[in-house]
Legacy VTK file of the C-alpha trace (Angstrom):
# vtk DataFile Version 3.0
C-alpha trace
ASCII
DATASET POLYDATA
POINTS 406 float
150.444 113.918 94.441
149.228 117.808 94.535
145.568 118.372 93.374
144.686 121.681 91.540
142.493 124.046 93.897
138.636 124.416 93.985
139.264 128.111 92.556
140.734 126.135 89.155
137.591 123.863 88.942
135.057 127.193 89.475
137.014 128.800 86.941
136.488 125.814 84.479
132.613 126.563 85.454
133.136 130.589 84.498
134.287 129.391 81.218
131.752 127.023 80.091
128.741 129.313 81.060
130.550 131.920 79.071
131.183 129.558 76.429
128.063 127.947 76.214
129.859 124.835 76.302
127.167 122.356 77.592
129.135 119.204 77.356
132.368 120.702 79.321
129.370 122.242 82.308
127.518 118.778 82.164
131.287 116.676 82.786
131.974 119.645 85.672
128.374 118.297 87.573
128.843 114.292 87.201
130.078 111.830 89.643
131.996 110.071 86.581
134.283 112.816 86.028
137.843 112.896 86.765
137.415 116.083 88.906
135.512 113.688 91.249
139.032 112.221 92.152
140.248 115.786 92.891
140.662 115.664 97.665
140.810 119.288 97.512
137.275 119.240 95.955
135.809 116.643 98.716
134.652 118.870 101.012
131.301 119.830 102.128
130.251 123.392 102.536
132.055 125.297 99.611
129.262 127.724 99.304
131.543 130.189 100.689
134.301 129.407 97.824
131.546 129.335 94.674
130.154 132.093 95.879
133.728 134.405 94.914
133.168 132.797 91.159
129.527 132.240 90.708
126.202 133.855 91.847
123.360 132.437 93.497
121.535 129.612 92.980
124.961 128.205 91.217
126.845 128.385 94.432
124.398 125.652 96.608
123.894 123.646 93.622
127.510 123.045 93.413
128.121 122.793 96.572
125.570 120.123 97.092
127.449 118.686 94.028
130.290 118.494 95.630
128.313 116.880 99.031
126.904 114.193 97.233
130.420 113.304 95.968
131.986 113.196 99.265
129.167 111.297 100.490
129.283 108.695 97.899
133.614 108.657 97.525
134.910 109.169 101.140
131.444 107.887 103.385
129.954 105.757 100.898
126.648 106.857 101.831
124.480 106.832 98.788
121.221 107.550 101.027
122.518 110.642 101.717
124.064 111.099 98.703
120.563 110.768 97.214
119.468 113.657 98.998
121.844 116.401 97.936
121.726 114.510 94.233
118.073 115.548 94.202
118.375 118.375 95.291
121.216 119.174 92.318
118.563 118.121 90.043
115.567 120.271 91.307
117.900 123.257 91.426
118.994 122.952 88.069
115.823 122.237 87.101
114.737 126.244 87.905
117.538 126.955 86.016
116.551 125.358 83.223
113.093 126.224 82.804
113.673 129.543 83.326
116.319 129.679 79.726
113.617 130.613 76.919
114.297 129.266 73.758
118.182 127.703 74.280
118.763 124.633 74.876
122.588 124.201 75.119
122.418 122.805 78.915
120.825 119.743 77.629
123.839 117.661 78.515
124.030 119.158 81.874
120.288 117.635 82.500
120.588 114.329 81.061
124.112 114.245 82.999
122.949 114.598 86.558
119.718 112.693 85.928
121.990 109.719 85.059
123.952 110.056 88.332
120.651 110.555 89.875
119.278 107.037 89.021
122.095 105.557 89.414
122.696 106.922 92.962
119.311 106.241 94.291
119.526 102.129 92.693
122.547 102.163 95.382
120.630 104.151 98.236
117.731 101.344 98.116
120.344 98.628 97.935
121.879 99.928 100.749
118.730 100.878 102.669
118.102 96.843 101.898
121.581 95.847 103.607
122.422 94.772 99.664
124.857 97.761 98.634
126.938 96.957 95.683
124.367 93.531 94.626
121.862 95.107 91.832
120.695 91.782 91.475
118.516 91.833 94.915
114.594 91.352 94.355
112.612 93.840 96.699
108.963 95.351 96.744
110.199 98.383 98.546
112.295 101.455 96.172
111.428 104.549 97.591
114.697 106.038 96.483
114.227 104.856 93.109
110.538 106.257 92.914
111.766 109.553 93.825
113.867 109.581 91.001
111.305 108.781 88.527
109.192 111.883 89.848
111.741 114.083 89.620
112.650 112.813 86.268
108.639 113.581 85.253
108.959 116.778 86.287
112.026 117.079 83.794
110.655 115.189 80.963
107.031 117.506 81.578
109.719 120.913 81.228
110.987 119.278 78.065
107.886 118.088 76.285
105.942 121.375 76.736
108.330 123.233 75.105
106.636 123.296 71.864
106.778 127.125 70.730
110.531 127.275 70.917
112.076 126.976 66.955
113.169 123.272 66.588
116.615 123.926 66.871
116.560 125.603 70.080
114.228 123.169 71.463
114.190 121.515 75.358
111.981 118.974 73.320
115.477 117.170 72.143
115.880 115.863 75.849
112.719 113.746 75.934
113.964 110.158 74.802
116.736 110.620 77.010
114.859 110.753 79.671
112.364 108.689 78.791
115.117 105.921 78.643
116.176 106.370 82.033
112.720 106.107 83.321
112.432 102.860 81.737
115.417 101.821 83.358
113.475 102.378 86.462
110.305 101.444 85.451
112.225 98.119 84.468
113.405 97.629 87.957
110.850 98.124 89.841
108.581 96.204 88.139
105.956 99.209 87.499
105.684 98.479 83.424
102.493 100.169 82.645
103.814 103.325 83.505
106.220 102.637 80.191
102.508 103.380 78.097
102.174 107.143 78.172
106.056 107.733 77.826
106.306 105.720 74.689
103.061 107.787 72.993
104.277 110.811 73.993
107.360 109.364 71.796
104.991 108.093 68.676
103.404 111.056 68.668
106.351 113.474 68.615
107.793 114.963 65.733
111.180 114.728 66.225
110.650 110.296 66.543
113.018 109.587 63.924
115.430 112.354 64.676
116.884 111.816 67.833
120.271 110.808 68.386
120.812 106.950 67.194
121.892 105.876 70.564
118.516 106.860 72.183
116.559 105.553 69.489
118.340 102.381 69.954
117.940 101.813 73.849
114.241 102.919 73.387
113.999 99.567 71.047
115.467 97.640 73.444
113.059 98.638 76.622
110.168 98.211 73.874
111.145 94.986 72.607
111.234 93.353 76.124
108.135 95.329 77.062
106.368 93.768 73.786
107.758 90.300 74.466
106.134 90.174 78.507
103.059 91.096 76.684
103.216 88.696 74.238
103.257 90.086 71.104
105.871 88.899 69.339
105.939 89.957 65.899
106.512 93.956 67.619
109.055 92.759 69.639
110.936 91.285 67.080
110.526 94.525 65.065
111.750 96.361 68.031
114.695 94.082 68.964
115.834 93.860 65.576
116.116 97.307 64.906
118.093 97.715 68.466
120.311 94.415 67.400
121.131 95.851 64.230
121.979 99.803 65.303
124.200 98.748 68.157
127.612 99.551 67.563
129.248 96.439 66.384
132.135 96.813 69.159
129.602 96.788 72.370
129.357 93.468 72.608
127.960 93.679 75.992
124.757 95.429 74.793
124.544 93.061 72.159
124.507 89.931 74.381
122.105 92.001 76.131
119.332 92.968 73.237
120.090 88.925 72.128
119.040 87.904 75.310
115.450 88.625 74.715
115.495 88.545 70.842
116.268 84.935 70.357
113.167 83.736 72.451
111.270 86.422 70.987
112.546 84.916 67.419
112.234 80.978 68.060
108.378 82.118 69.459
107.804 83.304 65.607
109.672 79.989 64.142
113.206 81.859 63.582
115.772 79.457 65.106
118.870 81.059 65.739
122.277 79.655 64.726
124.387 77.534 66.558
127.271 79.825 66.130
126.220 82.842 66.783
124.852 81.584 70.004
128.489 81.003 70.870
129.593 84.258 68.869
128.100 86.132 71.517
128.301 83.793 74.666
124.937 82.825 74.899
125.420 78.992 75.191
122.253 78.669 77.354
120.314 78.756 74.644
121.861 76.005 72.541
120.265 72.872 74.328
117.044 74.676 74.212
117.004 75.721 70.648
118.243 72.207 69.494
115.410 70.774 71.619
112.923 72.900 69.534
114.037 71.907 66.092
113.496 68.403 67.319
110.848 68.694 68.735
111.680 67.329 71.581
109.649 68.743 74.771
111.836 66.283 77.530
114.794 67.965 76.428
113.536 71.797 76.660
112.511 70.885 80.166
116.067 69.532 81.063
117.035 72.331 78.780
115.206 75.104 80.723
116.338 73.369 84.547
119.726 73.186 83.307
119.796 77.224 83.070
116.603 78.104 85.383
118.781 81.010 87.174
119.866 82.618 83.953
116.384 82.409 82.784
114.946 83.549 85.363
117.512 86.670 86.236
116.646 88.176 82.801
112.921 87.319 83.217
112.676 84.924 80.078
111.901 82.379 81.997
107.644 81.861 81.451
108.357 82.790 77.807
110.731 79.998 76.840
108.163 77.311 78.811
105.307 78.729 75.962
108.179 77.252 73.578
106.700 73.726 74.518
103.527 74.541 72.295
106.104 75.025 69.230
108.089 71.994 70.302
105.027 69.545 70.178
103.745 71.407 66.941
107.663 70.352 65.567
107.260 67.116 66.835
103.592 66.603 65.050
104.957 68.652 61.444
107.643 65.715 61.486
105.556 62.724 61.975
102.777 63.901 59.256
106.071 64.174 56.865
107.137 60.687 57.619
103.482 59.018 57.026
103.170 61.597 53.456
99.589 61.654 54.337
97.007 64.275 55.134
94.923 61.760 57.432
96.866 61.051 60.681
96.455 58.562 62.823
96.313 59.670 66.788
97.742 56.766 67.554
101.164 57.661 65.545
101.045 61.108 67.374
100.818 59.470 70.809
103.845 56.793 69.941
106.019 59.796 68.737
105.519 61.228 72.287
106.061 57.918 73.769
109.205 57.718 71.979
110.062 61.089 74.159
109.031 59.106 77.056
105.796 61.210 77.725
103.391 58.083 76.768
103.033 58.113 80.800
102.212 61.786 81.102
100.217 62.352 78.159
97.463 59.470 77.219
95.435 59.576 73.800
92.850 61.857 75.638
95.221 64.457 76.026
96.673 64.464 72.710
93.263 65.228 71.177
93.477 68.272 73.609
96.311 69.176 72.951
95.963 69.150 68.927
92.509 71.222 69.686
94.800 73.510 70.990
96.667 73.904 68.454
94.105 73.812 66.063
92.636 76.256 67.424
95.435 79.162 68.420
96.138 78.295 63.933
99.716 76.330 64.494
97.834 73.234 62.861
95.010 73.231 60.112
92.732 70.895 60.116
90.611 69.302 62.478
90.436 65.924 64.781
87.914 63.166 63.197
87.362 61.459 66.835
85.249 58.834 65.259
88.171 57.530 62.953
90.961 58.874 65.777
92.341 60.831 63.003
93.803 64.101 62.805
92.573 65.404 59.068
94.875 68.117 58.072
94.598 70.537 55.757
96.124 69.568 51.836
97.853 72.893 51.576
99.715 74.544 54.481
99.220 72.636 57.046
101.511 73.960 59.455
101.400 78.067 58.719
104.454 79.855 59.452
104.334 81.224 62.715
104.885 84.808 61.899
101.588 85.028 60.032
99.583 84.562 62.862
101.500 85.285 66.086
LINES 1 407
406 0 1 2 3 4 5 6 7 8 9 10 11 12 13 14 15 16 17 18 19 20 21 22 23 24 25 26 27 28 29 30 31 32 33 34 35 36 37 38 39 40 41 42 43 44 45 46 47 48 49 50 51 52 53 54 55 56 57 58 59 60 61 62 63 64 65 66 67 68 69 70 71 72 73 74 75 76 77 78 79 80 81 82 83 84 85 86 87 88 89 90 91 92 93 94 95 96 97 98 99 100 101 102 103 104 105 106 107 108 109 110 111 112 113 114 115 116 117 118 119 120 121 122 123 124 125 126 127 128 129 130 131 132 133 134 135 136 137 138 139 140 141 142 143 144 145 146 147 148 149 150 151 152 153 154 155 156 157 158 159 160 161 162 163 164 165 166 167 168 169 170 171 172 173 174 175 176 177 178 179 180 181 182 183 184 185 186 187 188 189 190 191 192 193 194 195 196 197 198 199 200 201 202 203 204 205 206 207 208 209 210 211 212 213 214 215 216 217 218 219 220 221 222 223 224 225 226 227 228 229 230 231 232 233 234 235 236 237 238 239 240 241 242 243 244 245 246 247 248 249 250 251 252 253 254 255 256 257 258 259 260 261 262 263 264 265 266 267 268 269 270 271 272 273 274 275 276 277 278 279 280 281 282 283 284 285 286 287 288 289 290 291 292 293 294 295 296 297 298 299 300 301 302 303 304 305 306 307 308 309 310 311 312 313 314 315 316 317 318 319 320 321 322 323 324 325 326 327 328 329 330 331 332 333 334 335 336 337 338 339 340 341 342 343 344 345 346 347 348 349 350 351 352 353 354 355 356 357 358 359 360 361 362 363 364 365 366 367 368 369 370 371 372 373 374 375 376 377 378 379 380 381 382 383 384 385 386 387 388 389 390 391 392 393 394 395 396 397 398 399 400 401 402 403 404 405
């Protein structure tokens, strides 16, 4: 099979500066471009060949294009792959700050910040003897971090930009970016650096105007930032609107955004159904959701075991154990509407747990501390009448819906 020479792909470069064709420039400097297949274009010092086509700095930064290709394709060396990917990006960078008031090499920015990240996830995998296995825990991402501050610096270029007509504006490239640092943010476990990016987002004019696609992925990384901190009713607002915006054929991302908003709804009383559990493959959640509705807190614990690696690869895992709290608040809703009184006998309330088996684990002692509890965090009204060992609930609304008051 013949490939077409380097001189054909610099003149596809000569024609999309000329053209102003960002998308076409931005496919011409990613390592998921066909042209990336191209063994006439693995090679690397072509300064001397961009230099008959394009002037300086073009002719290093695609020639260190072009090194971080071979490096990844034919050595598969990402660390040094890395390298010459950063140095793409600060080069371009120049380049980009330097064009007042245009803003058609957007694309070409968001492109090789992509291939950045993803490049530099592989370098610390490999630096970790883990290449290829994303899954690998580690305290140490150096090539990660260097990412994120060169992605700063990119997202700083774009967010100053605030004299330049709207149109023309660098400002368009924030939430892209801002995405991918969550992405990294995510990974290596540095969350509260998510804070500032997502003001700077509030704040911005443009919120509600940026491409859908952004807005949705920027719902998803809030939602799961909202649900670690435990406020639920945000992170169901968040999830929701990501659930409900992603294209109805990516079933992949909607596995994914599921993942965290079922917990996130059964923590604010909305049980999902059965079938769409199975709709979209998320059978570990069946067991646990039935054991809710019963009330049954044996169950989520075999429930939880059953799946612990799932659970705790998508870091749900603490989240669905505060589920136990709803499950005995369930369990306690069902016995007061068996008895149809408001006056509840402790006793009843500790042989409903001893019909779960628990009556060895939790005594009559511990019941009355546990329905404090819940008293007290609002999942019960009323209050405990230790003299008659009675639980005196409220006559109207006992049990509140969770979504008022989580």
């Amino acid at each position: 099979m013949s490939f077409p020479p380097i001189s054909d792909y610099l003149s596809q470069f000569e024609i999309a500066m000329e053209n102003r064709e960002g998308q076409m420039l931005a496919n011409l400097l990613s390592h998921r471009d066909g042209h990336t297949t191209n063994k006439r274009l693995l090679i690397e010092n072509a300064e001397d060949d961009v230099q008959e086509f394009l002037p300086s700095p073009w002719d290093t930064l695609i020639a260190n294009h072009l090194r971080s290709v071979v490096h990844v394709l034919v050595h598969s060396n990402y660390i040094s792959a890395v390298e010459y990917q950063n140095q793409v990006v600060c080069a371009f960078l120049k380049l980009f700050q330097a064009m007042k008031d245009e803003n058609w090499t957007l694309p070409v920015l968001l492109t090789m910040l992509l291939d950045l990240r993803v490049i530099s996830l592989q370098a610390d995998l490999q630096t970790h003897g883990a290449a290829g296995n994303s899954q690998v825990v580690s305290t140490n991402w150096k090539h990660l971090e260097k990412a994120a501050e060169n992605l700063m610096n990119c997202f700083r270029v774009c967010a100053s930009d605030t004299r330049a007509h709207a149109d023309v504006s660098k400002r368009w490239g924030m939430l892209g970016i801002v995405n991918q640092l969550f992405k990294i943010y995510f990974k290596i476990n540095k969350l509260n650096l998510c804070k500032p990016l997502i003001r700077a987002i509030d704040q911005s004019p443009m919120r509600d105007q940026f491409t859908l696609s952004d807005r949705v992925t920027f719902s998803y990384f809030n939602g799961r930032k909202c649900l670690l901190e435990s406020d639920f009713k945000l992170a169901d607002k968040f999830l929701t609107f990501a659930f409900s915006n992603c294209p109805p054929d990516s079933t992949k991302n909607l596995r994914l955004i599921l993942v965290y908003l079922v917990p996130t709804g059964m923590m604010l009383g909305k049980m999902p159904t059965v079938s769409s559990l199975e709709k979209h493959n998320l059978g570990q959640y069946i067991p646990l959701r039935n054991a809710v509705v019963e009330g049954n807190v044996k169950k989520i614990d075999r429930a939880i075991a059953e799946d612990e690696e799932f659970f705790v690869y998508y870091g749900v895992f603490l989240i669905l154990e505060r589920l136990k709290i709803i499950a005995f608040r369930n369990l306690f809703k069902r016995v007061v509407s068996v008895l149809n009184t408001h006056q509840v006998p402790i006793d009843a309330l500790v042989a409903a747990l001893a019909a779960q088996d628990l009556a060895e684990e939790i005594d009559k002692d511990e019941v009355e501390c546990l329905l404090a509890n819940l008293i007290y965090d609002n999942y019960i009204k009323g209050y405990i009448s230790h003299q008659h060992q009675k639980l005196v609930i409220s006559k109207q609304n006992p049990f509140p819906k969770l979504a008022t008051f989580l």
